[in-house]
N, C-alpha and C positions, 0 to 999 in steps of 0.2 A: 509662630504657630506651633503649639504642644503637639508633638508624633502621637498618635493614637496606636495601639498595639493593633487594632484592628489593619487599621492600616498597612502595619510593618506587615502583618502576615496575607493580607492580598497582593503587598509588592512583591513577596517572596514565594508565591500561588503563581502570580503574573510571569516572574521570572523562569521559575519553574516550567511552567506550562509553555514557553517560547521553547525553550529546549526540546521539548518531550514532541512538540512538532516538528523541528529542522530532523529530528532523531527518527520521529516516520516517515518521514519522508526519503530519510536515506534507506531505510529497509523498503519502503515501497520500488524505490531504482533498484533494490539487490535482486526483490521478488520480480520485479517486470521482467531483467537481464535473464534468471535462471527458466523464468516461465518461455520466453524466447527462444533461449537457446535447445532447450528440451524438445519445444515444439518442430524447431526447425532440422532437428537432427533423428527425427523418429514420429514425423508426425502421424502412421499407421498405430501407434501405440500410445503417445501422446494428445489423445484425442482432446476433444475440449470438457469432456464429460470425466476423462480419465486425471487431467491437470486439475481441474477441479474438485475434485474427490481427496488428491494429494496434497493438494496446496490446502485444503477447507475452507473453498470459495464456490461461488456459481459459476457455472459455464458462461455465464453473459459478461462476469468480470475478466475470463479470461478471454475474451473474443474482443475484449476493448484493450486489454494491454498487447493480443498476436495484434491485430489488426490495427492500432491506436485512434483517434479519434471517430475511423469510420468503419465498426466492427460488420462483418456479414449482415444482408437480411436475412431472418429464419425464416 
């Protein structure tokens, strides 16, 4: 079977792209660890609105990574 170029470059897209996910995912563990620890050591100042703001996410992503699977009801 003749390799099509097209080809070689979705293999190389494909391969790519597995990277570029094990790779968020390790910064998702760094952001959860730091989100954690901040929360836990000053949570009068590290509110959820305030991590939020800082990190450049919503308050509801950070009430799933303090809390994990089962964030507060609002």
């Amino acid at each position: 079977m003749p390799s099509d170029a097209r080809a070689q470059q979705a293999r190389e897209h494909h391969r790519v792209s597995a990277g570029l996910t094990a790779q968020a995912a390790q910064h998702r563990v760094q952001r959860d660890t730091l989100v954690r620890k901040l929360r836990a050591e000053a949570p009068a100042k590290w509110t959820y609105k305030a991590l939020a703001a800082a990190v450049g996410c919503s308050p509801e992503l950070i009430a799933v990574i303090v809390h994990g699977a089962n964030p507060p009801a609002w």
